[in-house]
Structures are given as C-alpha cells and as structure tokens.
C-alpha positions in Angstrom: -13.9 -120.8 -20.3 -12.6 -120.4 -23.5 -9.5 -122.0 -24.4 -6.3 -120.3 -26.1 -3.2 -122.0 -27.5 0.4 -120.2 -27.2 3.2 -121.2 -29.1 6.1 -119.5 -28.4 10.1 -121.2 -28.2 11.3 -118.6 -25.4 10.4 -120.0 -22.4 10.3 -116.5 -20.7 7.9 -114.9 -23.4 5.6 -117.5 -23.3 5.2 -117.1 -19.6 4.5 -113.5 -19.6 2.3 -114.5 -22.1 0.2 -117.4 -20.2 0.3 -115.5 -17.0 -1.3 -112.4 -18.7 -3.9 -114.8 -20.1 -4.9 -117.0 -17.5 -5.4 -113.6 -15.5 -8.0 -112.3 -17.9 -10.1 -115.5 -17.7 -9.0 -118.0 -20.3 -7.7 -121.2 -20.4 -4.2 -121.7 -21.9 -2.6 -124.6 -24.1 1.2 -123.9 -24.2 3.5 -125.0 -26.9 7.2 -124.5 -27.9 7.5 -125.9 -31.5 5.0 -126.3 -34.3 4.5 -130.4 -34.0 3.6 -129.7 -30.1 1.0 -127.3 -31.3 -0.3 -129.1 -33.9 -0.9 -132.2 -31.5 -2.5 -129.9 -28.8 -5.0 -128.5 -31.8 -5.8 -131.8 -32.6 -6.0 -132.9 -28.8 -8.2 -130.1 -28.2 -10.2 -129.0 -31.1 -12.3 -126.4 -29.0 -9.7 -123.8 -28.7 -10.8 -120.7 -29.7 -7.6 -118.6 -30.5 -4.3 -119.8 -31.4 -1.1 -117.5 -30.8 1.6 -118.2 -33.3 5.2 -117.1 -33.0 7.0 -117.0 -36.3 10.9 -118.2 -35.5 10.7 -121.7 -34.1 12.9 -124.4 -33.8 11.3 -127.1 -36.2 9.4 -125.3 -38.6 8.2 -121.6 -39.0 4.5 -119.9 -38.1 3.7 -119.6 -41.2 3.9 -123.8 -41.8 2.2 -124.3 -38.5 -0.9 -121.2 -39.6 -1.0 -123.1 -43.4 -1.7 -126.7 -41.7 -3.6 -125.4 -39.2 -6.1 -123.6 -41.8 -5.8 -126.6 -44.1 -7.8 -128.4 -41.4 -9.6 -125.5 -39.4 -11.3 -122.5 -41.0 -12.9 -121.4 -37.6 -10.2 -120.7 -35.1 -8.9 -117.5 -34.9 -5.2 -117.2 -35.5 -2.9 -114.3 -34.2 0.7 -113.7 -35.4 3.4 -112.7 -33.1 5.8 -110.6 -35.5 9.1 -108.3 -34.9 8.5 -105.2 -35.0 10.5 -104.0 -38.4 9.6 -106.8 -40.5 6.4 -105.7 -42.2 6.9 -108.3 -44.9 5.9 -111.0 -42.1 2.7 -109.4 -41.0 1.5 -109.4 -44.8 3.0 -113.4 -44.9 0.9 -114.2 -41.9 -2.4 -112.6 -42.9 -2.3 -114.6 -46.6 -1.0 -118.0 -45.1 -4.5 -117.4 -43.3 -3.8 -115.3 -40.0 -6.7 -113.4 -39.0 -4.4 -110.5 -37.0 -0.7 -109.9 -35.8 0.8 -108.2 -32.9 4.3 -107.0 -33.4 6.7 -107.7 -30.6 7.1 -106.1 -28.2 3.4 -105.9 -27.1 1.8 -105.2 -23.8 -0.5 -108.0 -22.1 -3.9 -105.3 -22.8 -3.1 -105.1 -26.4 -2.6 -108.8 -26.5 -5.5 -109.8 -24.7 -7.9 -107.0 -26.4 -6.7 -108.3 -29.9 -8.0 -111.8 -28.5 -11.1 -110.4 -26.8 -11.8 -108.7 -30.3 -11.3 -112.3 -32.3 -13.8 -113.6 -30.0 -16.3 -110.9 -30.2 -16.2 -110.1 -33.7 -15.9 -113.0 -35.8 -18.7 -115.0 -34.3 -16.5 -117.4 -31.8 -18.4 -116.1 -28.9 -21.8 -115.3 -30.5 -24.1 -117.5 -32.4 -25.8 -115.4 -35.5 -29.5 -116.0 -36.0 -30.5 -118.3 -39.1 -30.7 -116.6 -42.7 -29.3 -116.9 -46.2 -27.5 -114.3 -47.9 -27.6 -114.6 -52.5 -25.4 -112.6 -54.6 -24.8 -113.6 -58.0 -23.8 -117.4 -58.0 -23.2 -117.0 -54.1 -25.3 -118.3 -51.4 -23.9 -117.3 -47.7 -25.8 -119.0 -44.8 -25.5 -116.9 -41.7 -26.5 -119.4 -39.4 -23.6 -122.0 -40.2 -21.4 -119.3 -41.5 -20.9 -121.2 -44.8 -20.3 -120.1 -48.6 -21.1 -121.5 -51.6 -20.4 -120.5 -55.0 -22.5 -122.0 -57.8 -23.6 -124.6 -54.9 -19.4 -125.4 -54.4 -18.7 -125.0 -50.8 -15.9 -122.4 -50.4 -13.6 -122.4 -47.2 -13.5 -119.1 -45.4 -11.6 -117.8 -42.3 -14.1 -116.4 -39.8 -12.8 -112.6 -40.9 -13.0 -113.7 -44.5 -16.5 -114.3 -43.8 -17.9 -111.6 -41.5 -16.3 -109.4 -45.0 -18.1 -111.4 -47.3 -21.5 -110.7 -45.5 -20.6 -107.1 -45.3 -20.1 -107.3 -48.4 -23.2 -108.9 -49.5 -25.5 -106.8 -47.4 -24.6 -103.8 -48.7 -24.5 -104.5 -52.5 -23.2 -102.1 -55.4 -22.1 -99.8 -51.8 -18.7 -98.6 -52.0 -17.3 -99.1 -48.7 -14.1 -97.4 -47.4 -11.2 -99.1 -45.5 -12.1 -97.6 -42.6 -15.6 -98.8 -42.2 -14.6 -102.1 -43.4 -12.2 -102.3 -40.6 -15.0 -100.9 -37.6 -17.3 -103.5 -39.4 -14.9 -106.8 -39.4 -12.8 -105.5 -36.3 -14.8 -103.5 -34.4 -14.8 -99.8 -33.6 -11.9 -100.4 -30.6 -9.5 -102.3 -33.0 -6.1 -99.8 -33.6 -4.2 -100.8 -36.5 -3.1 -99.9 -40.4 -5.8 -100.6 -42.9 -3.1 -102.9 -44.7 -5.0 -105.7 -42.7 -8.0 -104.9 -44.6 -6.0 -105.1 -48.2 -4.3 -108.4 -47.6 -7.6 -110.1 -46.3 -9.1 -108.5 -49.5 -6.7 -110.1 -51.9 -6.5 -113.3 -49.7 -10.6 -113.5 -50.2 -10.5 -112.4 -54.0 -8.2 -115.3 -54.2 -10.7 -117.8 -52.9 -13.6 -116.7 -54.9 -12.7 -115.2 -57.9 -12.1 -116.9 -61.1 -9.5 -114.4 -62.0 -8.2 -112.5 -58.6 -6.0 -110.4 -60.7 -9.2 -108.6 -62.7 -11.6 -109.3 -60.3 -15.4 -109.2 -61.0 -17.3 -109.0 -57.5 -14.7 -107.4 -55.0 -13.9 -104.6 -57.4 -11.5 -101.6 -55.8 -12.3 -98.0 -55.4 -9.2 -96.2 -55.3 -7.8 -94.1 -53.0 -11.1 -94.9 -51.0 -11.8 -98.5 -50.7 -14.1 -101.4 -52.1 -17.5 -102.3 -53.7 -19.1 -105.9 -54.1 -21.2 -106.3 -57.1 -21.0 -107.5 -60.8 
C-alpha cells in the first residue's frame, strides 16, 4: 500500500483530505506544520507522494518542498495552492514540486493527480535496464540517474522522465502538448505552464548558461528540441 504524506494546518481540510485518500487505497501520514512533516519523511522514507499546503504556521510549503528535495529527488511532491495566485503555482514547481492543485479541489482530481505521480514518473513501475548518451550526458534508465561529463546530476522524477524524452527523440522538435501526454500522461488536465517552469527548472540544472541554453533549445510558439 503505498504511502502518502498530508500536510495541511486546517484540521478540517486535512480530514477531507485523509478520508478521500484512505478510501482510494493508500496509506496516509498526516501533518499540520513543516517540522511534523519533515520528521514523518524522515521516519518514513518510503512515502511515495507528499501533499504540501503552502500557508502554515512555522514555515511556508515552499521551505518544507526546498528541504525536502535537498534530501529526496524521488518522491513526488504536490502543491495545494489558492486558486488566484498563479505566482505560487510557478514558486512551487521551481522550489522542486512536481504538480499543484489549486484549492478548492474535488477528492477525484486530488487522488487522479496522485494516481498519475505514481504511474508516470516511475514510483510504481520499475523501467527495464539501459543507458541513454547525448553529448557529455549519460542517463541510465534502470536507476534513473544522470550524469553529465560523468558528474552526477540530481533530478526530480518529472525532470527526468523529460530528460529521457528528450534524449530519445534527438534534434525532434517536440510541442508542449506532447511533452505534457509524454511526462503526464494522456488523462492529465492542466495549462502547459507546468511544462515551461519544469523546462526552465531542468535547463537550470544542466546547462552551463540556462539563459542561452545549448541542449534544451525553444521552438517558439510550438515548443522544444534537445540537441547541440
């Protein structure tokens, strides 16, 4: 049963929440402030999915998504955002959030938006063995790791199902669109500006100059091609 942290200061939201949840089959962690979640993650480093409010007592969801990604690249992390503040959905997804969900939110989109992190970035599924090589880039499938000039590069589990699309399908322009049924899958419902920030938040990890990038270059008004 796979296991799925909430943090959420309400007491009533985060009920709603962990009900919804524990009806659709997973185990649930709960948490009201950012130290409480932190210690659960480190009490229990086999949860799959994290739920992060933003506004908390103690520190904010973007602190708690930083230290969480400082230590763990493979757990999927979903912001809970207000509606009308599009500046925090953008803030989550570069401090290393892999989705949002902008309150308020029915339990189905909630728990398909988890479903999805689980399915599509290789939580649930374990890829078969092979290398991928681009340039000074090696990308092992099997242990979903990246190197650059044999450097070891930290990637989010989206940041790196894009890399490999990306490196499969060299000097291919790919639009936002497929990029998004590729990464998210085909049943994901949500802008493309997912798709640009993880861009820029990738570019920013292997790149030596993100602002004039050399192998995530941008097709405009259509979308992006990986080569040199």
């Amino acid at each position: 049963m796979r296991k799925v942290l909430v943090l959420e200061d309400e007491a009533s939201i985060r009920g709603f929440v962990v009900i919804n949840l524990k009806r659709a089959g997973y185990q649930v962690l709960e948490a009201e402030t950012g130290e409480q979640a932190l210690q659960v993650l480190a009490d229990n480093p086999d949860v799959s999915v994290a739920l992060l409010d933003i506004m908390l007592p103690d520190m904010d969801g973007f602190e708690v998504c930083r230290r969480i990604r400082s230590k763990n690249s493979s757990i999927g992390i979903i912001m809970l955002t207000a509606r009308s503040q599009e500046v925090d959905k953008v803030t989550g997804l570069m401090t290393g959030a892999d989705d949002y969900v902008t309150k308020p939110f029915s339990p189905t989109e909630l728990i398909a938006r988890i479903d999805a992190i689980c399915r599509r970035v290789g939580i649930e599924e374990s890829p078969p063995s092979n290398e991928l090589h681009s340039g000074p880039f090696q990308l092992n499938v099997k242990n979903r790791t990246l190197e650059k000039d044999g450097k070891r590069i930290r990637l989010t589990q989206v940041e790196f199902s894009i890399m490999k699309l990306f490196m499969e399908n060299p000097d291919r322009a790919l639009s936002r669109e497929e990029i998004l049924n590729q990464v998210w899958g085909k049943d994901y419902f949500s802008d493309l500006k997912i798709v640009d920030v993880n861009i820029r938040r990738l570019r920013m990890k292997i790149e030596d100059d993100p602002t004039n990038p050399e192998f995530i270059t941008t097709i405009w008004g259509y979308g992006y091609k990986w080569g040199r």
